[in-house]
C-alpha positions in Angstrom: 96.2 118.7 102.5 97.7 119.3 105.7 96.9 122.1 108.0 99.7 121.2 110.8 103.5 122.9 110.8 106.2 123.4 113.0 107.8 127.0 112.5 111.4 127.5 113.5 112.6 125.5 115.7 110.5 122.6 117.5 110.1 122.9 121.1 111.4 120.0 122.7 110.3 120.7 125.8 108.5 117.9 127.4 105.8 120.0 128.9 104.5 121.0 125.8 102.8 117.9 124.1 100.2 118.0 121.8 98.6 115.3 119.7 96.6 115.9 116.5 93.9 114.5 115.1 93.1 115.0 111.4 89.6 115.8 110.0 87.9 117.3 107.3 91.0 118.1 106.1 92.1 120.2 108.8 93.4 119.3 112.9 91.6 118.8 115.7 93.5 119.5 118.7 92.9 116.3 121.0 95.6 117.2 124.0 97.4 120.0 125.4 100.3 120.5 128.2 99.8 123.1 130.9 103.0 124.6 129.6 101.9 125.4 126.5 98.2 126.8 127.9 100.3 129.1 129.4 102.2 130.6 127.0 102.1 134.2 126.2 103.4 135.9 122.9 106.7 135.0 123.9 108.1 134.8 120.3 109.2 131.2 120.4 108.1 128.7 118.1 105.4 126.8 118.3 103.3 124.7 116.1 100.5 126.3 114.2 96.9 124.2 114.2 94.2 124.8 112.6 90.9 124.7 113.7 88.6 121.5 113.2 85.2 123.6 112.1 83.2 120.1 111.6 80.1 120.5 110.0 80.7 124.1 110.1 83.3 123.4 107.2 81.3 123.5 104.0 80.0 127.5 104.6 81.4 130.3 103.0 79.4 132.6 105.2 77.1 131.9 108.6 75.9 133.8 110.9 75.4 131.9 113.9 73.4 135.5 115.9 72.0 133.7 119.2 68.9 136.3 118.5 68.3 135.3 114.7 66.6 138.5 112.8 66.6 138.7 109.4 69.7 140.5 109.3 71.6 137.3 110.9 73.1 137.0 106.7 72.6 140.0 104.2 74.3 140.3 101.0 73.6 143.1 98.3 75.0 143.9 94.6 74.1 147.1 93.3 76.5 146.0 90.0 79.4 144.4 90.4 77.8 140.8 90.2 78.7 139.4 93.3 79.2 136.2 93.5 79.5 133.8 96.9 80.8 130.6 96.2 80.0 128.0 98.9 77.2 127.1 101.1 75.2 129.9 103.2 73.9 129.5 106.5 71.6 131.2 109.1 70.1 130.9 112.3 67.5 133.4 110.8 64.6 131.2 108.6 65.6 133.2 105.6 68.8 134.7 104.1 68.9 138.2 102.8 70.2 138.2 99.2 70.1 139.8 95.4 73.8 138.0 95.1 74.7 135.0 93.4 75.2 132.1 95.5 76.4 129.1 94.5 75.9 126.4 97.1 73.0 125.3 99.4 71.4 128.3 101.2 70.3 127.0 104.9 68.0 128.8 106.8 68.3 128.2 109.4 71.1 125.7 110.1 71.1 123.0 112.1 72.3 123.5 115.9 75.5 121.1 115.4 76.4 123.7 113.1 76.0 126.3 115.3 77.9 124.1 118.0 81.1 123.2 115.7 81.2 126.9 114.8 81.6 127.4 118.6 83.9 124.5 119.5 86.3 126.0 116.4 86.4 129.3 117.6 87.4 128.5 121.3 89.7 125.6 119.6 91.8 128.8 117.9 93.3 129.8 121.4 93.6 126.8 122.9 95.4 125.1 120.3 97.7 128.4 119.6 98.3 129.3 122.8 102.0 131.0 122.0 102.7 133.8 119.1 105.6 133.5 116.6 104.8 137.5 116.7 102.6 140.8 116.2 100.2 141.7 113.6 101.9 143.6 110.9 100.3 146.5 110.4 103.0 147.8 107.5 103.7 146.1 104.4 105.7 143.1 104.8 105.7 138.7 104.2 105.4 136.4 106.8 106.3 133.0 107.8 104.4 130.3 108.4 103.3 130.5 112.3 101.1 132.6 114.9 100.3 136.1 115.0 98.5 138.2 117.6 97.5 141.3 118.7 96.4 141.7 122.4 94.0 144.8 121.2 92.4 145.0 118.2 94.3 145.2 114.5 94.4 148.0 111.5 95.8 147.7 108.1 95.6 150.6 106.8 95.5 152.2 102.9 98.4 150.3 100.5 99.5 147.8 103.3 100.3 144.6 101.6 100.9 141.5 103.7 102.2 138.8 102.0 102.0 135.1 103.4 104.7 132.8 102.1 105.5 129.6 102.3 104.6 125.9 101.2 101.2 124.2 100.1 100.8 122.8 103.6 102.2 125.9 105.7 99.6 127.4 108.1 99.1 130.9 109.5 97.4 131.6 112.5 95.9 135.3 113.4 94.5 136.1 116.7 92.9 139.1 116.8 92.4 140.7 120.9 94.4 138.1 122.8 93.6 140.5 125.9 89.7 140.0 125.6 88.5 142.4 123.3 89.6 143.4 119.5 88.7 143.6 116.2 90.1 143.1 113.0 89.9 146.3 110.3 91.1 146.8 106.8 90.6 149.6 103.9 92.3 149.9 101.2 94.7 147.2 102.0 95.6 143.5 100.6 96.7 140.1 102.5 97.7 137.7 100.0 99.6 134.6 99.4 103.2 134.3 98.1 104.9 131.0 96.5 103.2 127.9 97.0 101.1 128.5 99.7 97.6 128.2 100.3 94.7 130.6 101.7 92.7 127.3 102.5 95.6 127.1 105.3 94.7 130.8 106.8 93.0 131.4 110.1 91.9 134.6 111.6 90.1 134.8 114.9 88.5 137.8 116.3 87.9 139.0 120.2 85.2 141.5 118.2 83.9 142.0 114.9 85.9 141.9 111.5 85.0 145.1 109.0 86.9 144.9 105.3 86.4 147.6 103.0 87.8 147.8 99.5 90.3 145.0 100.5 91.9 142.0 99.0 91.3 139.4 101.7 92.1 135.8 102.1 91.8 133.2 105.2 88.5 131.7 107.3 87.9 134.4 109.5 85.6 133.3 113.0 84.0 136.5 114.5 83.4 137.2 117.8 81.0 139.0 116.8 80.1 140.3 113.2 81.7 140.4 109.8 81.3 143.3 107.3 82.6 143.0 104.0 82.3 145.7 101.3 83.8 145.8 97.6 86.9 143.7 97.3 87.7 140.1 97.5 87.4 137.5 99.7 89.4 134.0 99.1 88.2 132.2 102.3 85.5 132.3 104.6 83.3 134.6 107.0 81.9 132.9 110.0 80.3 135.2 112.7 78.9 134.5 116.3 76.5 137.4 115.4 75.8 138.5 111.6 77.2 138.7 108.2 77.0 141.8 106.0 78.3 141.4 102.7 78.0 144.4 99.9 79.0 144.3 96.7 81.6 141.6 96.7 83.4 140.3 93.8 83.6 137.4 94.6 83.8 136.0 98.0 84.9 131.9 97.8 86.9 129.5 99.0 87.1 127.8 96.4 90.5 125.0 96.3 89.0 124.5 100.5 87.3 121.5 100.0 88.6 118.6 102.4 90.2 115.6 100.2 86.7 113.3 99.4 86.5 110.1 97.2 84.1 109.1 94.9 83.6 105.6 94.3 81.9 103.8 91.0 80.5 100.6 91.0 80.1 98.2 88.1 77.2 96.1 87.5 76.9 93.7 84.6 73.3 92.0 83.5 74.5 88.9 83.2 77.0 89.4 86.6 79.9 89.3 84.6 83.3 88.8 86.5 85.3 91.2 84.4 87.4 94.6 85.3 86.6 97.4 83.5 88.7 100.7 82.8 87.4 103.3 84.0 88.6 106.8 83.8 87.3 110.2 86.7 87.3 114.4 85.5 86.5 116.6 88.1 85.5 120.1 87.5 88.1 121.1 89.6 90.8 119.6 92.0 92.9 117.3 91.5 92.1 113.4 90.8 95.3 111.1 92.4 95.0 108.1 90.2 93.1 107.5 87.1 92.1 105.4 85.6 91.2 102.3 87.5 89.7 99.4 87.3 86.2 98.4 88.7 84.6 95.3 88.5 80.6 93.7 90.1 82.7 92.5 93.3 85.7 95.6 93.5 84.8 99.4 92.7 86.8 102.0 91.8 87.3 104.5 94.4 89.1 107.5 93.2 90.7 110.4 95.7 90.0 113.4 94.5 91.6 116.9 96.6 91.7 120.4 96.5 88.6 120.7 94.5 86.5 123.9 94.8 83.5 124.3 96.4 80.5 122.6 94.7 83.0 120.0 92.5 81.6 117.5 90.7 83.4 114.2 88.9 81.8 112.1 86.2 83.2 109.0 85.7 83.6 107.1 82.1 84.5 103.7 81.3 85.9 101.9 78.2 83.0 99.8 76.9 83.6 96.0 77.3 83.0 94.5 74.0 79.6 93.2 73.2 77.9 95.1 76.0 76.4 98.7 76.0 76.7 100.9 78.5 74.6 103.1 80.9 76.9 105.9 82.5 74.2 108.7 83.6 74.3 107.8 86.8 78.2 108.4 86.8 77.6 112.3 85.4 78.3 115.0 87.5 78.6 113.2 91.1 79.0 115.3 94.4 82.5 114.7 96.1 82.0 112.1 98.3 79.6 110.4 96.4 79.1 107.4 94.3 78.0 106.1 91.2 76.9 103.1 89.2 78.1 101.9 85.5 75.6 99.5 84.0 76.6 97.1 81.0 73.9 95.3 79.2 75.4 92.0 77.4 74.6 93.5 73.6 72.6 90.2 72.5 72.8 89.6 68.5 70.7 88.5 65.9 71.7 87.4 62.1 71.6 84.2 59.8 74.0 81.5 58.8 74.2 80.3 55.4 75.2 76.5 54.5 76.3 75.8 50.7 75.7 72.1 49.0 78.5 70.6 46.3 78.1 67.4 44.8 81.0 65.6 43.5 79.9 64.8 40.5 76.8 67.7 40.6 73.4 66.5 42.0 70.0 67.6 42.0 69.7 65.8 45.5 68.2 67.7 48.5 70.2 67.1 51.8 68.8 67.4 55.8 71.5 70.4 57.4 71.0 70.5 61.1 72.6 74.0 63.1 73.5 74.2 66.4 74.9 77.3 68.1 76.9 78.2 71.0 73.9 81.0 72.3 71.2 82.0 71.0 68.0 80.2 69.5 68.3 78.7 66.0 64.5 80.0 64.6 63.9 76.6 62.8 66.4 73.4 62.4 67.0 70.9 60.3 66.5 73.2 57.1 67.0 71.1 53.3 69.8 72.5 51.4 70.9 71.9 47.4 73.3 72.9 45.0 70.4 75.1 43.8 69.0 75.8 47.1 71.4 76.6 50.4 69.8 76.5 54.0 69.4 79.7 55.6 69.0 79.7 59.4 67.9 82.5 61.6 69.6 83.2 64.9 68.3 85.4 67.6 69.2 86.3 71.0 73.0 85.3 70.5 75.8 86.7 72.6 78.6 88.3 71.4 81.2 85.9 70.2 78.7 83.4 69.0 79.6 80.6 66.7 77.5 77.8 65.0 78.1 74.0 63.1 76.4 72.8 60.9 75.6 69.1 60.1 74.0 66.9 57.9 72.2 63.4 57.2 75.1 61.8 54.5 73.7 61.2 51.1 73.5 56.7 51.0 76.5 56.6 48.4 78.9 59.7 49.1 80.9 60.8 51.6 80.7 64.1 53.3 83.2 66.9 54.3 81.8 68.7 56.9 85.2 70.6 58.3 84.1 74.4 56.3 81.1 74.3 58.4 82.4 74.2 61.9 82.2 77.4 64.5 80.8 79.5 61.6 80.3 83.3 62.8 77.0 85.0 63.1 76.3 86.3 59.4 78.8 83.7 58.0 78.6 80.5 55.5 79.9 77.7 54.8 79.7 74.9 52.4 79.5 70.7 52.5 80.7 68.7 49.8 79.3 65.6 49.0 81.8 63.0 47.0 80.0 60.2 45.4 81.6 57.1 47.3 81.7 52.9 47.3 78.1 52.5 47.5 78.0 50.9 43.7 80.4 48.2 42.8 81.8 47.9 39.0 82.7 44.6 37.5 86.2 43.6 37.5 87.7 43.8 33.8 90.1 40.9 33.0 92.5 42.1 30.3 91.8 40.2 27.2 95.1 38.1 25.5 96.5 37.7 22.2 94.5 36.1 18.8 97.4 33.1 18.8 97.0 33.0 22.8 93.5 32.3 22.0 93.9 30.0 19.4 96.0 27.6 21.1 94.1 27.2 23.7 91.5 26.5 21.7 93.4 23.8 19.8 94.4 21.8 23.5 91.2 21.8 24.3 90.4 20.6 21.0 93.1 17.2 21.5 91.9 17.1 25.1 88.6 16.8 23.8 89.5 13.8 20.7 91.4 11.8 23.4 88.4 11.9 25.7 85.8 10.8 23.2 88.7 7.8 21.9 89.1 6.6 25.6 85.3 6.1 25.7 85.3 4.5 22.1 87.7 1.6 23.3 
């Protein structure tokens, strides 16, 4: 979100230059002319900046009272349940409270707060130096740009001051330009028209700021106390003395959280290369791209912006198959924070089955050997019949696991094996045994006719006669 806006016209002047620096989602005014140091509420216009409050930021209400008493913060509900969303910070060792608060309470804070509190509330000036115009104290809307009031301000009893622009427009109060000042409202309402945003609304006070029975918004810095009874409060109340709150329903600033990130990390138990989906809910604000991917070397670092205060995110990812997944550590993460997804490879255990058929049926009992692609096979070779299959146990497999089967060739049969190749966990499979070549028949030779026979017989018969009469002679 941007806190920086010309209004009107630009200056073009070249003695007014002024370079900006952004943080914690506001600007930090790095570089000012002498020009623009001196201008006075001259009406022109000028470029609005907000004030870079540092770690001062994260505080819905501090009192920074160089002479901490126990009154340095105070608030009280006698009913209305008031409620103070943010942080709440002292100087005092203890805070003052039967109210609801729902950030950190620190008592007391630490002097860099106390410091950035100061730096912002001399920045105001510095870095506004011109006014775009007065203080309304009628009902009216205003532009974008700076208003002051050389004395102190009143809004009086059914004054309603509208502020109206875009999501990025600022406004700029300052409160006793001429030294002293202070801001005062009963009965009267300063809120927000069309798109813009209180988280963009600065009011800085010469003296103290007393609302009473008001509808309030903006981060008001005190020159010396705030006061705020009954009404509403969308903003902040930083003092250089104290902080009185009464009955307040509520005081936030909720939506005035800087942009943050959180990132989520991947880790994988067997350090897996693979991206993972992963998705990011925040309990408020909102998240500029999700889902994303994440993997062991790349994590997923969402943006998340205009959250409220206190936002958390919880991050969820679609389960790789064959793992399990351990996403505590993602629930509920601070802005700015990070996070870990675990997946545990999902090992498997289960059995394979392997079938016998003989070819013509056999009583024989066969060696099966198994062999897997993961795991451990619990005992291998197993014997396995037409009566009897071979059961073997697999543990520890991974996901995806597939196992063959093999075994010793009956002497006298061929074997097909194919069915029992890359066989899933829980699966089975048979091997068919086909008697082969092993035993040899004799050759039949087709018999021939009776009269075939029988003359054969008679040649041999003559062969024979002339045989025995050669000898004779």
């Amino acid at each position: 979100m941007s806190n920086f806006k010309l209004a009107g016209d630009s200056v073009s002047s070249p003695q007014l230059q002024k370079t900006v620096q952004a943080r914690h989602g506001g600007l930090r005014l790095v570089h000012v002319g002498v020009f623009g140091l001196g201008l006075a509420c001259s009406g022109l216009a000028l470029a609005q900046v907000a004030p870079d409050l540092g770690t001062a930021e994260t505080f819905a209400v501090l009192g920074t009272n160089g002479v901490a008493t126990s009154g340095t913060v105070s608030c009280s509900d006698t009913g209305p349940g008031t409620v103070i969303d943010g942080d709440v910070g002292t100087t005092f060792t203890s805070i003052t409270s039967d109210c609801t608060i729902t950030g950190a309470t620190v008592a007391p804070v630490l002097n860099s707060v106390v410091a950035d509190f100061d730096a912002a509330y001399a920045a105001v000036d510095a870095a506004n130096a011109g006014c775009d115009g007065v203080i309304p104290i009628v009902t009216t809307t205003l532009a974008p740009g700076i208003y002051c009031s050389a004395a102190g301000t009143t809004i009086g009893a059914g004054v309603i001051i509208t502020l109206d622009g875009s999501a990025s427009d600022v406004w700029v109060f300052r409160v006793g330009t001429g030294g002293l000042g202070a801001l005062t409202l009963t009965n009267a309402q300063v809120v927000m028209g069309g798109a813009a945003d209180a988280c963009n609304v600065y009011w800085k006070t010469a003296e103290a700021a007393t609302l009473t029975d008001s509808s309030f918004v903006g981060t008001v810095l005190s020159g010396t106390a705030v006061t705020m009874t009954n009404g509403s409060w969308f903003g902040r109340a930083l003092a250089s003395t104290d902080v009185t709150i009464t009955n307040a329903a509520p005081l936030t600033f909720a939506g005035c959280e800087a942009p943050a990130s959180i990132t989520v990390s991947k880790d994988f138990s067997d350090n897996s290369p693979a991206a993972v989906q992963m998705d990011l809910t925040c309990t408020s604000g909102t998240v500029t791209a999700t889902p994303l991917s994440a993997s062991e070397g790349a994590p997923a670092v969402f943006e998340v912006g205009a959250a409220d205060f206190g936002a958390t995110c919880t991050a969820t990812e679609t389960v790789p198959v064959g793992y399990t997944a351990d996403q505590t550590d993602c629930v509920n993460v601070p802005l700015g924070g990070a996070c870990t997804i675990t997946n545990t490879l999902q090992l498997l255990d289960g059995t394979i089955t392997v079938n016998k058929n003989f070819i013509p049926d056999s009583a024989a009992a066969v060696s099966v050997a198994l062999t897997c692609t993961s795991g451990n096979v619990t005992a291998t070779p197993l014997n396995a019949s037409e009566a009897a299959p071979a059961v073997f146990n697999v543990t520890g497999a991974s996901p995806g696991v597939t196992c063959t089967a093999t075994e010793t060739v009956p002497v006298g049969y061929v074997a097909n094996q194919s069915g029992c190749q890359s066989v899933a966990l829980g699966g089975s499979c048979t091997i068919t045994n086909t008697q082969g070549n092993a035993i040899t028949e004799p050759t039949t030779i087709p018999a021939g006719s009776t009269w075939t026979l029988l003359s054969i017989l008679g040649l041999l018969a003559v062969l024979g006669a002339l045989a025995i009469r050669r000898i004779a002679n």
